[in-house]
N, C-alpha and C positions, 0 to 999 in steps of 0.2 A: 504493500500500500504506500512507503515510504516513498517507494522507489519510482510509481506511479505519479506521486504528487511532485517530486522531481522532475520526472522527465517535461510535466507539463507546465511544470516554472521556465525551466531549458524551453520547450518548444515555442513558450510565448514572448521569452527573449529575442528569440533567432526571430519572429513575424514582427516582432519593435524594430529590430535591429535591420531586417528589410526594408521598414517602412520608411526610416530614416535614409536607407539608401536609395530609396526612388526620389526622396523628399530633395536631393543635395542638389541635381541638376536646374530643380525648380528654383529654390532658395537663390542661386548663384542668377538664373534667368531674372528674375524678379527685383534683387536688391537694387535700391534706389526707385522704384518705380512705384505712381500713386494706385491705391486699393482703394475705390470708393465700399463702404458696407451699409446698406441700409436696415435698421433693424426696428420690425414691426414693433406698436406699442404693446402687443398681446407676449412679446418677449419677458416683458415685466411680471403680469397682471398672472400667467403660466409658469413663471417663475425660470426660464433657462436662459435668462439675458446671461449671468456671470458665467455662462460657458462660451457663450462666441466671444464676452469682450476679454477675457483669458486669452484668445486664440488670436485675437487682435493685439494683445499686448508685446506676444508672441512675435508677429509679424514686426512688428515696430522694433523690437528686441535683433530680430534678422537685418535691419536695415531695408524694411518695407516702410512705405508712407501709408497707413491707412486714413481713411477718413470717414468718421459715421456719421449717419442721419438717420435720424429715429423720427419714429412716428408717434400716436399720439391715442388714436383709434378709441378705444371702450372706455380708456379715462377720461376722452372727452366728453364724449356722452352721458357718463355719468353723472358727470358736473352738471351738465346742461338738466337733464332731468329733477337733481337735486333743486336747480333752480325755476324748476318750472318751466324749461323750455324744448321746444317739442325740434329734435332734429329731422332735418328735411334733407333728402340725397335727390341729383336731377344727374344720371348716368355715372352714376360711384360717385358726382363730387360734393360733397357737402355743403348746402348752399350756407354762405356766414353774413347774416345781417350786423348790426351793431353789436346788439347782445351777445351774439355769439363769437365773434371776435373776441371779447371781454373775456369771455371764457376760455378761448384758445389762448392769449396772451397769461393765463393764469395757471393753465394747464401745461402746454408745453416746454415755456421754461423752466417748468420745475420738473417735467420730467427729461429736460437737458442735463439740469444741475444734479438729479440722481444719478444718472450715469457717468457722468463727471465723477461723483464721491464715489461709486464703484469702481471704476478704474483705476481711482489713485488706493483703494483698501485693496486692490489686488495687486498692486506693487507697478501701477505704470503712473502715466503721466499723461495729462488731459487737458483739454480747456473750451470751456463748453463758449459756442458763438450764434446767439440769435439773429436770426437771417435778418428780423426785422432791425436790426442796430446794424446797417449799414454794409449787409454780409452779401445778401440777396433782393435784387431791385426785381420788380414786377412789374407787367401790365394786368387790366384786369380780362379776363376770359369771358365775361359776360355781363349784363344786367342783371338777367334772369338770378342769375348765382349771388349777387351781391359783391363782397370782397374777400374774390376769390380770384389769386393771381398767378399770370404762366412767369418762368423766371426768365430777365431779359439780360442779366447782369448779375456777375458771379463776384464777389472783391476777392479776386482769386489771391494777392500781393499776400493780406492778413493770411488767410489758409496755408501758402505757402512760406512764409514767415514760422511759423509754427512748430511747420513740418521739421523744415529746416535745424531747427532748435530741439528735433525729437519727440514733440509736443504730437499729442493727436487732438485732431479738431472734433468736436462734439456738434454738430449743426442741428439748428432748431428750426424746419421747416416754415417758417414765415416768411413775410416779405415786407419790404416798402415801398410806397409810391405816393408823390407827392403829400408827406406829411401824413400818410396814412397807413393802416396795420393790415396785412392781408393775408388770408391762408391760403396755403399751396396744399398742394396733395404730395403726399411725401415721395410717394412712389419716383414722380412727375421730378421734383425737386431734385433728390436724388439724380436722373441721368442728365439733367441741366448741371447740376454740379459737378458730375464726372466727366460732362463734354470739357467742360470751363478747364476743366484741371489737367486736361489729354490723359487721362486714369487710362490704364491698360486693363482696369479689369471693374464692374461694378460685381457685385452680390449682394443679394436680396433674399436676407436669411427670414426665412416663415416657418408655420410651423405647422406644415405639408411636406412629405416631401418633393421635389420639383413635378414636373409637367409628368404623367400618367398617358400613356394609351391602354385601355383597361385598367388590367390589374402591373402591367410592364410601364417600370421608369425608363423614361426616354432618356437618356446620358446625353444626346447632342442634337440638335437642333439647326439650321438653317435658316435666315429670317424668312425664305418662301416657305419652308417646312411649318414654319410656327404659325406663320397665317395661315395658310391651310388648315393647321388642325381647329384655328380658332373659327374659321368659316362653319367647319364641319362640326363643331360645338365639342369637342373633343378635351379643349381647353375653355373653360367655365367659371363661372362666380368670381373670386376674387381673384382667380389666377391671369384673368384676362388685363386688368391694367399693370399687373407685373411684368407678363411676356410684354404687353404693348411697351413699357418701358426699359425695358432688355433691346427690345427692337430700334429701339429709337437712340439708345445711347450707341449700341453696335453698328448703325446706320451715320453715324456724325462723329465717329474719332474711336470709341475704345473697342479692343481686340474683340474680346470677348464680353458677355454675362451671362450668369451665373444665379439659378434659382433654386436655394439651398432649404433641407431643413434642417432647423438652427436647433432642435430637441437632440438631438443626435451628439453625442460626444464629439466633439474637436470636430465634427463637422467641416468646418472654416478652413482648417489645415487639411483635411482632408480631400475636397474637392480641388482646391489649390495645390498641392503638393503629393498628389496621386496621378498615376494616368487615369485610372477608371474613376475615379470621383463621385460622389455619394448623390449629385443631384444633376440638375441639367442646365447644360450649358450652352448659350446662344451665338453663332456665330454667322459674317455676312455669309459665307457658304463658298 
């Protein structure tokens, strides 16, 4: 029995010790290059935010640039609720009037400034930047929506200032425009910010794991592959503005994206630093 529970320490050594060797050509490709990560607000609320930002801290430890943008999602709503206010979606995006502005400006940067104090309790280095403080300019997207803005302007100089200094940047999905507060849809924000930054890679860690044909994960992807499946309804609910935004950053500057799930151990490192990789990945083809 002794002898058993040895062998199986040994044999899980030698698949570490593999894993680290597929890991070395990646780590060496990548150093110096920006990682955008976007990490839903259900990362919190589910409870496996402190495994992808480990995996992140990680990266930054290798001489990776990451950059996260978080979302906001069931916290916001709760607040809105607690306050008596009824949310309204017109094609995923949240329509935000006055009031609910109010509420996002209360909500999201405090759930910046938590990941922020996560980061530095797990031994890195952070610093959280609300888009609306000069990070991320907007226009607005519509009437109908209220103030709700596509982003036109990255202040890329701060973000890379940061970097530079080893700092990871924390970004808080808002915007401004002309003296005014506006919500983005994180997704959306996210590959505006990985354009701005020439990022080689977003990821957009959820907590599904990537794109499905049935019960089979798709590992790679093609932007004509990924519209197709979403013609064909194949890609559904909330995976649709993900891929759309995979598509869109893949389409204007970075290599690849990446729809990961973030429940999954090391996940993060894993799809980055494997050939087979745990989720799916979008590429122009």
């Amino acid at each position: 029995m002794v002898h058993v529970a040895t062998q199986m320490r040994m044999d899980l050594l030698v698949y570490k010790s593999h894993i680290l060797a597929e890991a070395v050509p990646y780590i060496r490709k990548y150093r110096s290059k920006i990682m955008v990560i976007k990490i839903g607000g259900e990362a919190f609320t589910e409870g496996y935010i402190a495994k992808i930002l480990q995996d992140a801290i990680l990266l930054n430890e290798l001489g990776i640039h990451p950059v996260i943008v978080h979302g906001g999602g069931k916290e916001i709503t709760k607040e809105m609720e607690r306050r008596k206010l009824v949310p309204r979606f017109i094609k995923g995006l949240r329509v935000s009037d006055a009031a609910t502005i109010k509420v996002l400006k209360k909500v999201m940067p405090r759930t910046g400034a938590e990941i922020t104090k996560l980061v530095g309790l797990l031994g890195g280095v952070s610093k959280q930047m609300p888009g609306h403080k000069g990070i991320l300019e907007v226009q607005k997207v519509s009437e109908e929506l209220g103030y709700v803005g596509q982003v036109t302007w990255v202040n890329t100089k701060s973000v890379l200032r940061l970097l530079k200094k080893g700092i990871i940047p924390v970004i808080t999905p808002l915007g401004f425009k002309d003296g005014y507060v506006y919500n983005i849809n994180a997704d959306t924000a996210a590959s505006s910010i990985a354009i701005a930054l020439k990022a080689e890679k977003i990821t957009f860690m959820t907590n599904v794991d990537g794109v499905k044909n049935g019960m089979e994960l798709v590992p790679s992807l093609a932007i004509k592959e990924a519209r197709k499946l979403i013609r064909k309804k194949i890609i559904t609910g909330g995976m649709i503005p993900k891929t759309e935004a995979c598509i869109f950053a893949v389409k204007n500057s970075c290599k690849k994206a990446h729809l990961v799930n973030g429940t999954i151990e090391h996940a993060l490192l894993l799809e980055i630093f494997t050939d087979k990789g745990v989720g799916t990945q979008i590429t122009k083809g």
